[in-house]
C-alpha angles and dihedrals in degrees: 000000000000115000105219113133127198104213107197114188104201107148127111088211117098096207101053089037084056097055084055098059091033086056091041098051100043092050089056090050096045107039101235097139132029094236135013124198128184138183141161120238133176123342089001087074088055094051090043088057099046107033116078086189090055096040087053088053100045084054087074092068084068094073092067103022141334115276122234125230120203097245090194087062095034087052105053088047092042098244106116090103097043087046091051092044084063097054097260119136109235109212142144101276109195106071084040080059098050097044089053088048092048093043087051100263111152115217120220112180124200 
């Protein structure tokens, strides 16, 4: 069985997105999985945008790869540029999805 893992922070809410990148960061320093991907989607972009604390945080995941951020979702709230400023990558997000679920890839959102 092939160990790749899809973390999708989604939540809103600071506390459970920061489990997700707490969980994805430590399993690519560590080693724990073959691959780690992570990428925001949904109410996570807005708090990205808007939380210095979070932003600090989600910096973390550049050690190790870019994020993603969903652009269909930055764009409606205004926040692609501001995402991008922040050294996200700013990309359509659902056949990305797909293609890491076809490839075995297994999601965990948070």
């Amino acid at each position: 069985m092939s160990k790749k893992v899809l973390i999708i922070i989604s939540t809103a809410e600071k506390e459970k997105a920061l489990t997700g990148i707490l969980y994805g960061v430590n399993a690519m320093k560590n080693g724990w999985l073959d691959d780690v991907k992570i990428m925001f989607f949904g109410p996570s972009e807005k708090l990205l945008a808007e939380d210095p604390d979070f932003q600090e945080q989600a910096a973390k995941i550049k050690e190790y790869q870019t994020p993603v951020a969903c652009k269909f979702i930055s764009d409606n709230q205004g926040i692609s540029e501001n995402l991008a400023s922040l050294g996200i990558e700013v990309e359509y997000v659902g056949k990305m999805v797909s293609d890491y679920i076809g490839e075995g890839y297994t999601p965990m959102v948070f």
